[in-house]
N, C-alpha and C positions, 0 to 999 in steps of 0.2 A: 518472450512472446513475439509472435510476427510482429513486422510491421504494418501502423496503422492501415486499414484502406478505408477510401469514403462509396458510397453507396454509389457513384458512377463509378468505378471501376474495378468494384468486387465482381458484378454482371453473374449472372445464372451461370452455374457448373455442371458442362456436359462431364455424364460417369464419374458423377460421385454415387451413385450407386454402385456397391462392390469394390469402393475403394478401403485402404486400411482402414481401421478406426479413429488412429489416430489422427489420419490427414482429416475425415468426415468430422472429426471434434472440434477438429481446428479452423474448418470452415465453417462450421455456425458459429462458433465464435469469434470469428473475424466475423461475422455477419452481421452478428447479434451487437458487437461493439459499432460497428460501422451506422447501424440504424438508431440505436442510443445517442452517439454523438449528433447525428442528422435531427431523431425526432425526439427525443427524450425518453425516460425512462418508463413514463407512463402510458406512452402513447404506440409502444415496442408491444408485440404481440406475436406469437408462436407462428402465426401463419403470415405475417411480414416477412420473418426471417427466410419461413419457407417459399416463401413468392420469391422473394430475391438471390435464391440458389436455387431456385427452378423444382423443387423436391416439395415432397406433401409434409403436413402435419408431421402425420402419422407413422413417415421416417427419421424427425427428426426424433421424436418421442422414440425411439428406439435406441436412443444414447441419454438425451436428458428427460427427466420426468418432466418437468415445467419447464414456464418462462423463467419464477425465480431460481431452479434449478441451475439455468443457462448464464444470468444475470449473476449467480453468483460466484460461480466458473470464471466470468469476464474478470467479476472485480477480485476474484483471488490473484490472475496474473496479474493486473494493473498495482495493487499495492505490494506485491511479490517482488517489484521493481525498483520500490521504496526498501523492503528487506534485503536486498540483496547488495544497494548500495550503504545500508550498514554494518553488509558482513565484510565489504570490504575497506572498510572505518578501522573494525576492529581488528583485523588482518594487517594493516599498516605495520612497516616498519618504523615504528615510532614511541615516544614516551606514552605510559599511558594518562596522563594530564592532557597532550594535545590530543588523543585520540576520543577523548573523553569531548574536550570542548570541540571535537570536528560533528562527533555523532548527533550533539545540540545544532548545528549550522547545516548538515546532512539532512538529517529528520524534516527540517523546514524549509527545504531546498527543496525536494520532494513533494512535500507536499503541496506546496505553493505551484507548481509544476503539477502536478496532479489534479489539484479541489480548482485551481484559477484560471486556468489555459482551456480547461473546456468545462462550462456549466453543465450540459446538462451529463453527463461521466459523471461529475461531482456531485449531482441532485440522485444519480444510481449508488453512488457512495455510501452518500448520507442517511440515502433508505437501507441500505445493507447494514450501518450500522446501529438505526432506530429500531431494527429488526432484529438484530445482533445473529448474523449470516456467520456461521460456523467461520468462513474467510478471514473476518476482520477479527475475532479472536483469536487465529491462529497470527495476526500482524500485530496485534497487543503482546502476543507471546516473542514474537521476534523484536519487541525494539525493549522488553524484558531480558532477553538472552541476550543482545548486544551492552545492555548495563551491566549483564553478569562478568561476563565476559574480560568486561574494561577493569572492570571492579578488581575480577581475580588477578588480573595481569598487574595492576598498579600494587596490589598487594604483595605478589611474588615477587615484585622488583624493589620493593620496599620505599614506594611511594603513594601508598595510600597506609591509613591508619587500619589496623586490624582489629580493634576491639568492641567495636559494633558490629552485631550478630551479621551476618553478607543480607541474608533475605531483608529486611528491614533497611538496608541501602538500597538494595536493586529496587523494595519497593518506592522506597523515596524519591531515588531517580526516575522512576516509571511516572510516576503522578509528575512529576515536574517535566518530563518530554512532553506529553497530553497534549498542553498546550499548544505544541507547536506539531502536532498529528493531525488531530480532531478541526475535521470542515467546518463545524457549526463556530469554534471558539476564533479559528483563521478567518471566516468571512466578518466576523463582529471585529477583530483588530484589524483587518489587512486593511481598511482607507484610513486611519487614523493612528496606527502606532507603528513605530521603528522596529520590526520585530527583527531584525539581525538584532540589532542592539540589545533586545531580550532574549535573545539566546546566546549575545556574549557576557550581557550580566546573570542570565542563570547556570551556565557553565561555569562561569567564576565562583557563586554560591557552592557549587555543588562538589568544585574542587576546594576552597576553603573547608568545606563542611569532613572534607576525604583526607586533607594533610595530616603527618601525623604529627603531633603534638611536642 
């Protein structure tokens, strides 16, 4: 994703009409992210975005249907962020026990970084996934395929146990990362609980639960 910009120095784009597509995509969504973090996610509206790249409606509507259209564009790159730094978890040159308990300390690295460092991003988050925005089931599905992943590798090297069916572990790991995903569960522990420390004792759990016997 680009980098951030904030609404003083995104400023109106001369010729963006007739530019690629791709670059015109990229500008309302730099746009659309820029006024979300400013005004929040409720307060973000089709013809803001267009007032602040100088361009009507009714060009932008010529790439996204909607605002939730756009909003949800934004927040696929934002947690895309998050997956990507667990494909490089699982990509490590490493055992798969520490790669396992890195993806536990990743995942809430991230997110804490993501849902805490800007409210109202987090408050467009948390409607995307009260909404369930096609986006954040497809980040459900990647931090699935990075337990798959771990799973299969500690297996092949003959350090995880093989005789629980693999779906039924990745689903067990998947519900146990959740916690350390999901805005609504991080803003109820984050003043009050240690949560490294709960992601070093439920990676611990989940490698106990994988040794083999």
């Amino acid at each position: 994703m680009a980098e951030t910009q904030s609404l003083e120095t995104l400023g109106p784009v001369r010729g963006l009409r007739g530019a690629p597509e791709h670059d015109v995509r990229r500008r309302i969504l730099d746009a659309a992210e820029a006024r979300v973090r400013h005004y929040g996610f409720d307060k973000t509206t089709v013809a803001d975005i267009a007032s602040d790249l100088g361009i009507s409606t009714a060009y932008i509507y010529k790439f996204y249907a909607s605002k939730l259209a756009i909003c949800e564009a934004t927040v696929a790159e934002t947690v895309a962020r998050i997956g990507a730094a667990l494909d490089e978890v699982c990509e490590a040159d490493q055992p798969a026990s520490e790669r396992l308990r890195r993806l536990y300390q990743t995942m809430l690295d991230g997110s804490i970084a993501l849902y805490f460092h800007d409210r109202k991003l987090h408050n467009m988050i948390r409607a995307g996934m009260d909404q369930r925005w096609p986006a954040i089931d497809r980040h459900k599905e990647a931090m699935r395929n990075a337990a798959r992943r771990i799973v299969e590798a500690g297996r092949a090297s003959g350090e995880f146990e093989t005789r629980t069916p693999l779906s039924d572990v990745v689903d067990a790991l998947w519900i146990s990362l959740v916690p350390f995903a999901h805005p609504s569960v991080l803003e109820h522990l984050h003043d009050s609980h240690d949560l490294n420390r709960h992601a070093r004792h439920m990676s611990d759990l989940a490698l106990r639960g994988l040794a083999k016997v």
